[in-house]
N, C-alpha and C positions, 0 to 999 in steps of 0.2 A: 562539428559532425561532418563528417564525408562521406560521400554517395558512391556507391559501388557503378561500375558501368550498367549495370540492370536495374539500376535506380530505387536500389534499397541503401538506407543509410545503416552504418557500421560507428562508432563508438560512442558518446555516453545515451546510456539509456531514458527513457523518456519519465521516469519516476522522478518526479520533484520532491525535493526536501521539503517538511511538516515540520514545525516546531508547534510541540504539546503544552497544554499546561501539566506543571509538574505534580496535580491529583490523579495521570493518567499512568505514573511511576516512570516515564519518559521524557525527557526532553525535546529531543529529536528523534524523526526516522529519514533519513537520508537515501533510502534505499527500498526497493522491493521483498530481498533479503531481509533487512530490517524489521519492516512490516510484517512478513510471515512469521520473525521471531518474538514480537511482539504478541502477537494473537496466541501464536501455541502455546505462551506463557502465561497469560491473561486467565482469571480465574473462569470455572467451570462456568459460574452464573450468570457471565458475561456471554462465553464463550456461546450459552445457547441460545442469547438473543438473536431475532432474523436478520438486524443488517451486520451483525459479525459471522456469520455462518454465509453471508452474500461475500463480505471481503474475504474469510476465510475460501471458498470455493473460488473465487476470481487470482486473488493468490498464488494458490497452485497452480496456475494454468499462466502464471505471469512471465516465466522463461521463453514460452512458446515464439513469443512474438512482440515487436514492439506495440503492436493495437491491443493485444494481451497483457500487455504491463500497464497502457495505459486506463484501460478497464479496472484492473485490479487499483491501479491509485486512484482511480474515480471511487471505489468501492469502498475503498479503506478510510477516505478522506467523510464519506460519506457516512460511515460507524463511524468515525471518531469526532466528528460532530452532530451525530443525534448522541453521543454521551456527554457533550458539552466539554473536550479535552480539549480542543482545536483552538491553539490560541494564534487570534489575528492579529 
């Protein structure tokens, strides 16, 4: 990563890669992209649970900024281990 002279840093983004158990229908999410595509595909019954509708909403606001991406991977990492995918 490198640091702009106003002391924001420029390339990879702060979303760390998630390897899932494969009852989650993913293996990996590599990405923040990833992750939003994961959720909007994920069934309805899922989808209306609160902490998918916390990662969902953290999500869309992931592009903003690198403290926004990192929120959103807290979010996500956070639904996908209250459904027990999250393999360590």
């Amino acid at each position: 990563m490198v640091r702009w002279p106003g002391g924001e840093f420029f390339g990879k983004m702060p979303f760390v890669s998630l390897k899932l158990k494969p009852e989650s229908g993913a293996n990996q999410i590599k990405s923040a992209d990833d992750a939003y595509s994961f959720v909007a595909h994920m069934r309805l019954s899922y989808q209306n649970k609160p902490h998918w509708q916390v990662a969902r909403q953290a999500l869309n606001h992931a592009g903003a900024s690198d403290a926004n991406e990192i929120q959103a991977w807290r979010a996500f990492r956070v639904a996908v281990k209250a459904e027990g995918w999250l393999a360590e």
